[in-house]
N, CA, C and O atoms as a GROMACS GRO file, in nm:
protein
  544
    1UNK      N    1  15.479  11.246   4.620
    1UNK     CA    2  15.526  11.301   4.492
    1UNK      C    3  15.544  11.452   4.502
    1UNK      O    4  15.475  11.526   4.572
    2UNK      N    5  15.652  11.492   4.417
    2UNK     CA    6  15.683  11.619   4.433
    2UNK      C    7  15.554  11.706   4.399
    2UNK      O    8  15.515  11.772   4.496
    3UNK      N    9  15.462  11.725   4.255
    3UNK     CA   10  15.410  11.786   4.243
    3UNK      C   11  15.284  11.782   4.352
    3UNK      O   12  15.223  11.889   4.362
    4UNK      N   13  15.240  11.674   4.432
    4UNK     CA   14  15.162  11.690   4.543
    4UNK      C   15  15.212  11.768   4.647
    4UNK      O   16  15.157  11.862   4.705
    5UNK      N   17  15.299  11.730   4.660
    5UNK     CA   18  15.407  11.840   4.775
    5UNK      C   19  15.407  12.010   4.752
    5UNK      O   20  15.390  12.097   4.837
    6UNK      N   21  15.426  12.021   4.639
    6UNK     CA   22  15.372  12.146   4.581
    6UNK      C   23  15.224  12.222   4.561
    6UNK      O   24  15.206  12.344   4.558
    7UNK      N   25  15.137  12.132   4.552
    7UNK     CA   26  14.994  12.188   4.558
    7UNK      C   27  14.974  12.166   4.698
    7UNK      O   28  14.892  12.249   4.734
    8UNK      N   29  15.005  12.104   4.781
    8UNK     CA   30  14.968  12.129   4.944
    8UNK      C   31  15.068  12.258   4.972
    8UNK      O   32  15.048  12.340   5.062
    9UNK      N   33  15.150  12.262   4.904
    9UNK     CA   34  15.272  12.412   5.001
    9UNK      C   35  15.176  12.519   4.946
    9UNK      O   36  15.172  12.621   5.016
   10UNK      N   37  15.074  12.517   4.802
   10UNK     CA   38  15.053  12.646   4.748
   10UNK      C   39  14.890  12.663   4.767
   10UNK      O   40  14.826  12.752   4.712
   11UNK      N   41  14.849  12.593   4.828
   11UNK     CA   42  14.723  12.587   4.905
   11UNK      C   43  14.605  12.520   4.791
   11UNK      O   44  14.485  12.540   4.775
   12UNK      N   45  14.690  12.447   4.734
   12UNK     CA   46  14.569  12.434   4.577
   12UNK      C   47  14.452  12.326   4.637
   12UNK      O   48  14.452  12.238   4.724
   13UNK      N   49  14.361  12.378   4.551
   13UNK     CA   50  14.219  12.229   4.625
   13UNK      C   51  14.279  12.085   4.611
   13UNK      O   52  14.340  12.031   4.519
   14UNK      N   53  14.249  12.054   4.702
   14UNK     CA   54  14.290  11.903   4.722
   14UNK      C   55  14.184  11.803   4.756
   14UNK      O   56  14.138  11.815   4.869
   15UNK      N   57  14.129  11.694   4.672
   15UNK     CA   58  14.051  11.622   4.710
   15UNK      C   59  14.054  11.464   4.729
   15UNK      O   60  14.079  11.369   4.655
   16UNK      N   61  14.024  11.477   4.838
   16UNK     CA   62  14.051  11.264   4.898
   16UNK      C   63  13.966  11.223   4.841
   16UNK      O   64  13.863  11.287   4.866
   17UNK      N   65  13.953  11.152   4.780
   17UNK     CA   66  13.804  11.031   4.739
   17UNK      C   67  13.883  10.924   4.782
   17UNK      O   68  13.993  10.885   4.741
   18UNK      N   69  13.770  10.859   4.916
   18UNK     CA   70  13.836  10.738   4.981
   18UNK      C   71  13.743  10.649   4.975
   18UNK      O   72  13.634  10.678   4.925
   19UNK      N   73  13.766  10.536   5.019
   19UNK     CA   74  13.689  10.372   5.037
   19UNK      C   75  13.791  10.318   5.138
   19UNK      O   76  13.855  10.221   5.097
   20UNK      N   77  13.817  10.359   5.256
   20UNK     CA   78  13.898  10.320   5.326
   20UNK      C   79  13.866  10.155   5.380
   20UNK      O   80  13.749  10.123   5.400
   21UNK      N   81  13.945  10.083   5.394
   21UNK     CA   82  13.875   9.973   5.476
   21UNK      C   83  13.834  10.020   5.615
   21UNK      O   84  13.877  10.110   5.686
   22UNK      N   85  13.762   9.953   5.626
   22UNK     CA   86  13.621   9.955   5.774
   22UNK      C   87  13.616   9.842   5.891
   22UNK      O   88  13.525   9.811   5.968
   23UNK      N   89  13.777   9.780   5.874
   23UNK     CA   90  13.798   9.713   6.008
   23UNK      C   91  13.820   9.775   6.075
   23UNK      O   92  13.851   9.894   6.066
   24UNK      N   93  13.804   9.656   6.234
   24UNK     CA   94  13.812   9.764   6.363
   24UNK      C   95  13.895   9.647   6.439
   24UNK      O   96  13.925   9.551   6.368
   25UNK      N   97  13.937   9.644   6.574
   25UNK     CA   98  14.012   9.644   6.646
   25UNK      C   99  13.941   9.486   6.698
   25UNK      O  100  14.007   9.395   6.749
   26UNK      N  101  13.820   9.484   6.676
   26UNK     CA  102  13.711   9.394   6.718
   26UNK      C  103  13.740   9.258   6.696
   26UNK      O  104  13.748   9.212   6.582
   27UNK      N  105  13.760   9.178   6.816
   27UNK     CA  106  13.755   9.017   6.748
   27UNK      C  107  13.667   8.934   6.689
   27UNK      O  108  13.651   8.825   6.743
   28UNK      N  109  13.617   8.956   6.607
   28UNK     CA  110  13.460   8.894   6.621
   28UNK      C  111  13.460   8.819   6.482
   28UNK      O  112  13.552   8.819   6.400
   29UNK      N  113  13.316   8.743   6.469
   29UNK     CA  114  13.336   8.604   6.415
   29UNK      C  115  13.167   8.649   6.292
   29UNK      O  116  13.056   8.660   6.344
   30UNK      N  117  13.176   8.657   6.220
   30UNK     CA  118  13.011   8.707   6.126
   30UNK      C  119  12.984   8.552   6.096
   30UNK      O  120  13.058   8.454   6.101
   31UNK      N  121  12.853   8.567   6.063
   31UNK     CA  122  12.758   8.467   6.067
   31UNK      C  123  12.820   8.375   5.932
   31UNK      O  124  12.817   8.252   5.929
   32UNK      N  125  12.891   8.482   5.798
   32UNK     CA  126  12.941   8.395   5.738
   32UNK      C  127  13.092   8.318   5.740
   32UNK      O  128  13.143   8.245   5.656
   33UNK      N  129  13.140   8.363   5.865
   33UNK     CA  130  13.260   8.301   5.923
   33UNK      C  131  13.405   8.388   5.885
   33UNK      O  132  13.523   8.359   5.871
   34UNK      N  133  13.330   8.500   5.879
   34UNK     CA  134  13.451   8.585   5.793
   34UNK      C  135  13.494   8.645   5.993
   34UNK      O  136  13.408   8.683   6.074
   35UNK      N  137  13.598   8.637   6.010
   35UNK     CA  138  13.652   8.690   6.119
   35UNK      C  139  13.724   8.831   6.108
   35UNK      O  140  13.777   8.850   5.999
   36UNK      N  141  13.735   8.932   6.200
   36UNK     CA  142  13.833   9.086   6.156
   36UNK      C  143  13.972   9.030   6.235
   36UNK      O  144  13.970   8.955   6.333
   37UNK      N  145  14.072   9.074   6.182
   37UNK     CA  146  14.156   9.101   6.212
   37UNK      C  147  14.245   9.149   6.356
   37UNK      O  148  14.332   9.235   6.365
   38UNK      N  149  14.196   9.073   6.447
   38UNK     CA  150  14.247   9.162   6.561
   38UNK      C  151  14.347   9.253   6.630
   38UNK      O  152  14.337   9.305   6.742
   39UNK      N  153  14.452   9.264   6.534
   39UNK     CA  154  14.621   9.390   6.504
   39UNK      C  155  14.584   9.427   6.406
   39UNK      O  156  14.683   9.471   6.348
   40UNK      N  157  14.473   9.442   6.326
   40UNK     CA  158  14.509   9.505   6.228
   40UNK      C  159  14.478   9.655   6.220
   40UNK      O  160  14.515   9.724   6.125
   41UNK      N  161  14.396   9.709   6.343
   41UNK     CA  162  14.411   9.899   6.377
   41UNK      C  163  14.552   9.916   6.434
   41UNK      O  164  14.594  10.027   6.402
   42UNK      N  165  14.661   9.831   6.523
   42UNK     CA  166  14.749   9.871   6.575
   42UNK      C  167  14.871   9.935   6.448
   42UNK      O  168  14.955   9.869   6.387
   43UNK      N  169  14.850  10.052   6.441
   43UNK     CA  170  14.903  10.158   6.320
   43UNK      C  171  14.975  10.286   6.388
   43UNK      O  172  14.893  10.358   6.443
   44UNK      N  173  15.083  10.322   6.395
   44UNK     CA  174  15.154  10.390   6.396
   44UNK      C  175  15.031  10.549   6.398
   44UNK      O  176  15.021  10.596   6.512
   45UNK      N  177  14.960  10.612   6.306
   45UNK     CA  178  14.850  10.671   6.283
   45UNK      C  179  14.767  10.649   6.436
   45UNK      O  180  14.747  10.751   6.502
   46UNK      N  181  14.719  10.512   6.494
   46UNK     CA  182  14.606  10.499   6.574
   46UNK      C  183  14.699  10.514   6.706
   46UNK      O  184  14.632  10.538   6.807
   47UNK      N  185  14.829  10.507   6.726
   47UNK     CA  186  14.919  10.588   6.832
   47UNK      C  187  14.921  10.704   6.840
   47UNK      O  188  14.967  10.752   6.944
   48UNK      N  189  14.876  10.789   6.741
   48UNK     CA  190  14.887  10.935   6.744
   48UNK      C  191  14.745  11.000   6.788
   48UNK      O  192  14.724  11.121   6.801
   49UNK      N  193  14.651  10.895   6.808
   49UNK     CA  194  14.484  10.919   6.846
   49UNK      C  195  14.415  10.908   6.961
   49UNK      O  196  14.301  10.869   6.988
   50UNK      N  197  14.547  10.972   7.054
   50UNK     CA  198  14.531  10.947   7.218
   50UNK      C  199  14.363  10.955   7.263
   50UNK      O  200  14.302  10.870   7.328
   51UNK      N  201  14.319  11.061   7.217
   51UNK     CA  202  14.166  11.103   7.249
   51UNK      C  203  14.117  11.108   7.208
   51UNK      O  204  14.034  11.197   7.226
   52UNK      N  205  14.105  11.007   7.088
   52UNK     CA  206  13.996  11.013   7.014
   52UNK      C  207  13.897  10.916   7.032
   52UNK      O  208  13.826  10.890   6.935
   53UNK      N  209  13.872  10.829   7.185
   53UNK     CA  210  13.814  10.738   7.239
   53UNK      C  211  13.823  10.610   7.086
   53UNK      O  212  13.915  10.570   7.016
   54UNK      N  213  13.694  10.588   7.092
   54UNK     CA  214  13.649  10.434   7.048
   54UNK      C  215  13.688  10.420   6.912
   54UNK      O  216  13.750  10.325   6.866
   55UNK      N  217  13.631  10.563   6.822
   55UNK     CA  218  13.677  10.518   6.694
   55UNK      C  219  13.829  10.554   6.659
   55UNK      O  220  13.813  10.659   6.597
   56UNK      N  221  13.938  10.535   6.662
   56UNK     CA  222  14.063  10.515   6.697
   56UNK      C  223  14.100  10.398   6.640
   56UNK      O  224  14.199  10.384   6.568
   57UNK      N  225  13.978  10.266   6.687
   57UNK     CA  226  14.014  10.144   6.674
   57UNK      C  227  13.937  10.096   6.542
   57UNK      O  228  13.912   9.975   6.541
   58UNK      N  229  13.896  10.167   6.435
   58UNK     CA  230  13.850  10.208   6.300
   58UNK      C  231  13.936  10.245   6.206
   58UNK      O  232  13.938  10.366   6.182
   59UNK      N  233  14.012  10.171   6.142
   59UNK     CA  234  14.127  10.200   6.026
   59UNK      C  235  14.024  10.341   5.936
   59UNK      O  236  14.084  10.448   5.930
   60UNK      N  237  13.905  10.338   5.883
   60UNK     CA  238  13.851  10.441   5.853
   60UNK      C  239  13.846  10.549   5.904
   60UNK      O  240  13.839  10.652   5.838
   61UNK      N  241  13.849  10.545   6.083
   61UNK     CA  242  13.916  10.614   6.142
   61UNK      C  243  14.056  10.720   6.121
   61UNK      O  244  14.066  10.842   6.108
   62UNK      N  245  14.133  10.634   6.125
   62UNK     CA  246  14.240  10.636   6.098
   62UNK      C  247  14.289  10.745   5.950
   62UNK      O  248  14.339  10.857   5.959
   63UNK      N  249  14.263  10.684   5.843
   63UNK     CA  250  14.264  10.783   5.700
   63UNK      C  251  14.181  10.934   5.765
   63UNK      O  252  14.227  11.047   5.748
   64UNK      N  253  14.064  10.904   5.832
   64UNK     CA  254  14.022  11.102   5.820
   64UNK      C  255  14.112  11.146   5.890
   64UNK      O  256  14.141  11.263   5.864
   65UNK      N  257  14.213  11.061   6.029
   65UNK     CA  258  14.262  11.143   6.121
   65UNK      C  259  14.375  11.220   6.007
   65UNK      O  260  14.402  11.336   5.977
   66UNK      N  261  14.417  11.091   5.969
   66UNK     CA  262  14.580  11.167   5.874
   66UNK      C  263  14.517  11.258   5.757
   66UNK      O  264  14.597  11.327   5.695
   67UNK      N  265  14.388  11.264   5.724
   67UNK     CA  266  14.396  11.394   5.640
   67UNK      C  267  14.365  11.534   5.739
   67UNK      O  268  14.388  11.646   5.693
   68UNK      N  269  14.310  11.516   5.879
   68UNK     CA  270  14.308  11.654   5.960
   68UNK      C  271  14.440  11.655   5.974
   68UNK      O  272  14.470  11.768   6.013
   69UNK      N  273  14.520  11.598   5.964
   69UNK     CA  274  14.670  11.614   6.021
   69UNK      C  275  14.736  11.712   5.894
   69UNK      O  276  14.760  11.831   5.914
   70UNK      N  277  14.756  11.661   5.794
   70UNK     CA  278  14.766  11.673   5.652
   70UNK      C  279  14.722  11.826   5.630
   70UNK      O  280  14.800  11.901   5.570
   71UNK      N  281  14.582  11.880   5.682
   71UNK     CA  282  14.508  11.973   5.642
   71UNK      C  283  14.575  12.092   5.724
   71UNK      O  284  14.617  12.196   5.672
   72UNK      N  285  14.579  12.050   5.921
   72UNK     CA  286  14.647  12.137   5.949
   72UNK      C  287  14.851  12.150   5.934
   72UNK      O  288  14.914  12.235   5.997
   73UNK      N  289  14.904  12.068   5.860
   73UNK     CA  290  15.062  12.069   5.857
   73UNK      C  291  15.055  12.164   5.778
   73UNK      O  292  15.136  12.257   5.776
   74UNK      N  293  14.964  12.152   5.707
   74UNK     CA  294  14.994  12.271   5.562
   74UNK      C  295  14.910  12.365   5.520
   74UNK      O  296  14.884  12.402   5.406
   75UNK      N  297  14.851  12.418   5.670
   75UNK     CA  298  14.709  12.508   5.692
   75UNK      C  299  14.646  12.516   5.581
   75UNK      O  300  14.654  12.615   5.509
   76UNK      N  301  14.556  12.382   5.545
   76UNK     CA  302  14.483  12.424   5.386
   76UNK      C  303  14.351  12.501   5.435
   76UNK      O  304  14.308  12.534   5.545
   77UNK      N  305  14.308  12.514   5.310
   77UNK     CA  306  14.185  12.601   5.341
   77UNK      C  307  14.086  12.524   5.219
   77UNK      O  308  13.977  12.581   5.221
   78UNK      N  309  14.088  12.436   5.134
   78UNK     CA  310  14.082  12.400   4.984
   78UNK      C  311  14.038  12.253   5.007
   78UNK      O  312  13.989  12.201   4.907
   79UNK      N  313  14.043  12.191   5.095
   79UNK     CA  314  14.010  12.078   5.130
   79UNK      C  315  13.890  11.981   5.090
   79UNK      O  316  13.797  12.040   5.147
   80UNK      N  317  13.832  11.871   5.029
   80UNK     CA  318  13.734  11.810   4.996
   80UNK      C  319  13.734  11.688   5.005
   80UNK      O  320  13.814  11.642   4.923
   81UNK      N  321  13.672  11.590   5.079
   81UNK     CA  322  13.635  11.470   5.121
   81UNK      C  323  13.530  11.435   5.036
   81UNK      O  324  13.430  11.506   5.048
   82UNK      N  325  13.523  11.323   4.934
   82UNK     CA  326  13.436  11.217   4.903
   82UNK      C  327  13.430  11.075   4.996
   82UNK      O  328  13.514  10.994   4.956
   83UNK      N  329  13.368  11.039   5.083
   83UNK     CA  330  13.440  10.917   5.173
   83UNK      C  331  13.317  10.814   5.197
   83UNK      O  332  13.214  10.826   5.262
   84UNK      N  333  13.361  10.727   5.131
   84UNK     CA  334  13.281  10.583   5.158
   84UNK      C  335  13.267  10.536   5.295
   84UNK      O  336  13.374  10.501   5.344
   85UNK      N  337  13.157  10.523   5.378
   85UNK     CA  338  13.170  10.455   5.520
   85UNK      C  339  13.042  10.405   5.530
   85UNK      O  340  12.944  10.417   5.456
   86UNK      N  341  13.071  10.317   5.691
   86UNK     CA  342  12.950  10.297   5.730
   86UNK      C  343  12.857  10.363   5.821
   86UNK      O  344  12.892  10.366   5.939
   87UNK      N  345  12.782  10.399   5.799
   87UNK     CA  346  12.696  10.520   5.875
   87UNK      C  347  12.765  10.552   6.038
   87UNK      O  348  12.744  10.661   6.093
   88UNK      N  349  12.850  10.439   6.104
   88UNK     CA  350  12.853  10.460   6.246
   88UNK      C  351  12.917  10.586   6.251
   88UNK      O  352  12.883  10.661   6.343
   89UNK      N  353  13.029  10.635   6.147
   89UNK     CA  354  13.079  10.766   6.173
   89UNK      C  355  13.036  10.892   6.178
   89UNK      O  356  13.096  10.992   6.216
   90UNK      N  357  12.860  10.871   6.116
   90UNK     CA  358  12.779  11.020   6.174
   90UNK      C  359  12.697  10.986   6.268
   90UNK      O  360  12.635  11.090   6.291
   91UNK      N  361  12.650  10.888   6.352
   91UNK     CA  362  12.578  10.868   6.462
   91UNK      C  363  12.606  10.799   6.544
   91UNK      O  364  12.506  10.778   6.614
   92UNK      N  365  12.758  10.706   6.606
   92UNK     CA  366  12.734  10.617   6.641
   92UNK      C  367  12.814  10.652   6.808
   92UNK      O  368  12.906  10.734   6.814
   93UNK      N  369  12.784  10.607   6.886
   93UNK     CA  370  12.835  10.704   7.040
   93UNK      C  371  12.981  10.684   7.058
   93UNK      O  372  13.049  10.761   7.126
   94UNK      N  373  13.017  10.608   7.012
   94UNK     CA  374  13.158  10.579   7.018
   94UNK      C  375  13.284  10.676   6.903
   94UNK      O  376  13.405  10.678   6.881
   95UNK      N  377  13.184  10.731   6.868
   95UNK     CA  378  13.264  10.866   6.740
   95UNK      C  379  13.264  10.953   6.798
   95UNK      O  380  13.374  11.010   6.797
   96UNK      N  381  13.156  11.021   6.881
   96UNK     CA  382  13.179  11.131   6.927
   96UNK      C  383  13.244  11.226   6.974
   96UNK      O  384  13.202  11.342   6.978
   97UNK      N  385  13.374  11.184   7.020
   97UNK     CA  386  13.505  11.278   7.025
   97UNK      C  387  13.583  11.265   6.870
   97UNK      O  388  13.674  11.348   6.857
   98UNK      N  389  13.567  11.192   6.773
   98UNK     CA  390  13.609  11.193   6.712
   98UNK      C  391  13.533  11.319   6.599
   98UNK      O  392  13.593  11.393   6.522
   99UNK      N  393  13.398  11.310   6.620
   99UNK     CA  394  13.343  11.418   6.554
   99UNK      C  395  13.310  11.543   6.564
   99UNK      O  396  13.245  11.631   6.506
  100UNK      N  397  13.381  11.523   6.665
  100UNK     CA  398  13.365  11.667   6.776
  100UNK      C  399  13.472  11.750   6.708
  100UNK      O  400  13.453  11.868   6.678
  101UNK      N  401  13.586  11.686   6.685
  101UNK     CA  402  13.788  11.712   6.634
  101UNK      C  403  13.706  11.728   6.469
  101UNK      O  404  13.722  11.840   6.420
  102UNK      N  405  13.653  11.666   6.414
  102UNK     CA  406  13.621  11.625   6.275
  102UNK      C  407  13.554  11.761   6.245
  102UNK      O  408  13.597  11.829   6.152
  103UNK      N  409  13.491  11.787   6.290
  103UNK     CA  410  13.356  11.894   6.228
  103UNK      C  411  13.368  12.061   6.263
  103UNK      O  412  13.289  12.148   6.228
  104UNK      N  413  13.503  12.079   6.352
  104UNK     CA  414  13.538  12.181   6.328
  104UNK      C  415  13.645  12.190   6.185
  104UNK      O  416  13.648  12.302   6.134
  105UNK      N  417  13.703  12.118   6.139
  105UNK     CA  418  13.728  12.122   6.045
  105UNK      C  419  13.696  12.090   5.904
  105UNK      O  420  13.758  12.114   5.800
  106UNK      N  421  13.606  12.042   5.923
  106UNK     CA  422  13.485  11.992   5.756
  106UNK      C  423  13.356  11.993   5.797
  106UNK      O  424  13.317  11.948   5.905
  107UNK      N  425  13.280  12.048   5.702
  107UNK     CA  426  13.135  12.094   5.690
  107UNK      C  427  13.100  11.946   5.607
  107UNK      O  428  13.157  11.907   5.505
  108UNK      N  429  13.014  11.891   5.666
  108UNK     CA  430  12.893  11.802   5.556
  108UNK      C  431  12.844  11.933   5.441
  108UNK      O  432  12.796  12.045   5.457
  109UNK      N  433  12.890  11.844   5.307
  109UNK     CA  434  12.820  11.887   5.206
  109UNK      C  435  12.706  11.829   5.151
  109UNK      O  436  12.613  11.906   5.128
  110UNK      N  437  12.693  11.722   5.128
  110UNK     CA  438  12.621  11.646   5.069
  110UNK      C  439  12.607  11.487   5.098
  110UNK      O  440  12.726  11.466   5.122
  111UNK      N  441  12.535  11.340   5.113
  111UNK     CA  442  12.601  11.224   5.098
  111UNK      C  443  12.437  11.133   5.050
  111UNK      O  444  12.326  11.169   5.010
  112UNK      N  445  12.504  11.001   5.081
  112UNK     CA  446  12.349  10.923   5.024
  112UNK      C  447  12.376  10.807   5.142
  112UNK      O  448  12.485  10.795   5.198
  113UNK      N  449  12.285  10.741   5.163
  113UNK     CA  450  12.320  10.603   5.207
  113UNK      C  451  12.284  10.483   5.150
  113UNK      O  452  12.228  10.495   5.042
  114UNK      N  453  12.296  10.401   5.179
  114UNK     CA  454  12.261  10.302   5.070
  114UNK      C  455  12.334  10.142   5.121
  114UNK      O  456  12.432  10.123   5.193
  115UNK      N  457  12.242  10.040   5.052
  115UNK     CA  458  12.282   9.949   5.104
  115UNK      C  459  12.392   9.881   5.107
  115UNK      O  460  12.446   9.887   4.997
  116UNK      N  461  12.499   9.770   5.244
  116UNK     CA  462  12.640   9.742   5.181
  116UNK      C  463  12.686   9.688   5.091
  116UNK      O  464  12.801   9.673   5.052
  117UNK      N  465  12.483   9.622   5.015
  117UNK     CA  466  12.552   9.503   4.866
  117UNK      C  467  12.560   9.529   4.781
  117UNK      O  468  12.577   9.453   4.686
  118UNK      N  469  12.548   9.709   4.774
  118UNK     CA  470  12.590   9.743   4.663
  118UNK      C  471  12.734   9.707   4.588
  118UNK      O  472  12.754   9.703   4.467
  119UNK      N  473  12.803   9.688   4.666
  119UNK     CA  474  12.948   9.629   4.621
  119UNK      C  475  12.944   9.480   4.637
  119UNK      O  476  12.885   9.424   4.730
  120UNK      N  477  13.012   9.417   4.538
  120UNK     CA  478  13.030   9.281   4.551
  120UNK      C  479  13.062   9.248   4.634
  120UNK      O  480  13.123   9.330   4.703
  121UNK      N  481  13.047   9.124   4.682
  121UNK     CA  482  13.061   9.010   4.780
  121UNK      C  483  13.002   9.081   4.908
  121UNK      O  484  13.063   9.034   5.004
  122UNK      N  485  12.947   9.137   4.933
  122UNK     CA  486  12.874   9.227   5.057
  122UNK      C  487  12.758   9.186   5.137
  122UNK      O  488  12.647   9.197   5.083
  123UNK      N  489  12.764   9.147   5.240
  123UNK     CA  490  12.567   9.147   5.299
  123UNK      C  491  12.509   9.266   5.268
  123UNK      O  492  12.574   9.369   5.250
  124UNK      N  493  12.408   9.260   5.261
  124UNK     CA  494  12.300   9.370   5.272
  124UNK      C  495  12.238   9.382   5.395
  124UNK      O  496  12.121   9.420   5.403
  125UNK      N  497  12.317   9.347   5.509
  125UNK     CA  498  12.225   9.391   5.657
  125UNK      C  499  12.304   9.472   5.712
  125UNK      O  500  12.339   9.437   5.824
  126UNK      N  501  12.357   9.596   5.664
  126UNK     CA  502  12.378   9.700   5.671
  126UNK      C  503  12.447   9.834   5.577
  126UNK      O  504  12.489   9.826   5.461
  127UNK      N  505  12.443   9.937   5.651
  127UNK     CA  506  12.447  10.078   5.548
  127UNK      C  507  12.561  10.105   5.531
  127UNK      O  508  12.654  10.060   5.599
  128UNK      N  509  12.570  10.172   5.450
  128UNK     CA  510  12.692  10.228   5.405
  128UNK      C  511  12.634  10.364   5.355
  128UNK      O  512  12.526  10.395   5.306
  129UNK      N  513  12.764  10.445   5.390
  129UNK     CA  514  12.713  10.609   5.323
  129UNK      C  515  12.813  10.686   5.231
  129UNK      O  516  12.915  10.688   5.299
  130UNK      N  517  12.832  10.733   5.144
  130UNK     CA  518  12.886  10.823   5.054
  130UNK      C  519  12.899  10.942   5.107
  130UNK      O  520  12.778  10.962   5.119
  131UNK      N  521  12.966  11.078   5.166
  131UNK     CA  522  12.966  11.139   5.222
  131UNK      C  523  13.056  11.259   5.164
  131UNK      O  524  13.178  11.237   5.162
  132UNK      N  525  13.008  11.388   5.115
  132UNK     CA  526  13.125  11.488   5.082
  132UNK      C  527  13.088  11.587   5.202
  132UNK      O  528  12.984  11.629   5.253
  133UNK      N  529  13.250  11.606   5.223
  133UNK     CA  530  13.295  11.714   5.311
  133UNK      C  531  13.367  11.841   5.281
  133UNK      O  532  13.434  11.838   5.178
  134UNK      N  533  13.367  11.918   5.327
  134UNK     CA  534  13.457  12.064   5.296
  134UNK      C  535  13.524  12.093   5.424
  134UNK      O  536  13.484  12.086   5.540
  135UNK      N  537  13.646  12.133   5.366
  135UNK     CA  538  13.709  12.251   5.487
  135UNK      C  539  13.600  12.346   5.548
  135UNK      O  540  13.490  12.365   5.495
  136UNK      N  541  13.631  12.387   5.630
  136UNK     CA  542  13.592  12.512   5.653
  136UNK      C  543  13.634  12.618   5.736
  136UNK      O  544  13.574  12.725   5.734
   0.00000   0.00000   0.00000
């Protein structure tokens, strides 16, 4: 939209609040028979993520890359991330080039973690985290 086009040309704060989906590249089968998607990271976006090793293959992945992209096309400085995930994106070994690219450009502000059943239809055998970020 035009007037978005305009607050990214004039450097105005811009804030993502995401819930990206949290499939991965992974074939795999959960205990309640729910299977992922196995094409469903192959994204135009996860071609542009030559080095960003493992998480690449993380559609959640994917959304932070296109807002560093986003941030530097239109050198913001105003930048703010609210972002729903699952904890693997601040500890998990397979992020690590990805957070390496990530954290020169956004500061952890604040986040919580909390369990995944907080949302409907969810197991609860694992975390999920709330996470705000800043430019910096």
């Amino acid at each position: 939209p035009q007037g978005l086009k305009d607050a990214l040309e004039q450097n105005k704060p811009i804030i993502f609040l995401i819930n990206p989906p949290y499939a991965t590249a992974a074939n795999l089968t959960t205990e309640s028979g729910v299977k992922n998607k196995e094409n469903c990271v192959s994204t135009m976006v996860q071609s542009q993520m030559k080095n960003f090793g493992k998480a690449s293959a993380n559609l959640y992945a994917q959304f932070l890359y296109r807002i560093m992209m986003i941030k530097k096309q239109y050198n913001l400085t105003n930048v703010h991330i609210g972002l729903f995930s699952p904890t693997l994106f601040l500890a998990g070994s397979g992020w690590k080039i990805f957070r390496e690219h990530f954290l020169k450009d956004f500061a952890f502000n604040n986040g919580v973690q909390f369990k995944a059943s907080h949302f409907a239809d969810v197991a609860d055998n694992w975390g999920i985290s709330f996470s705000i970020w800043n430019s910096g």
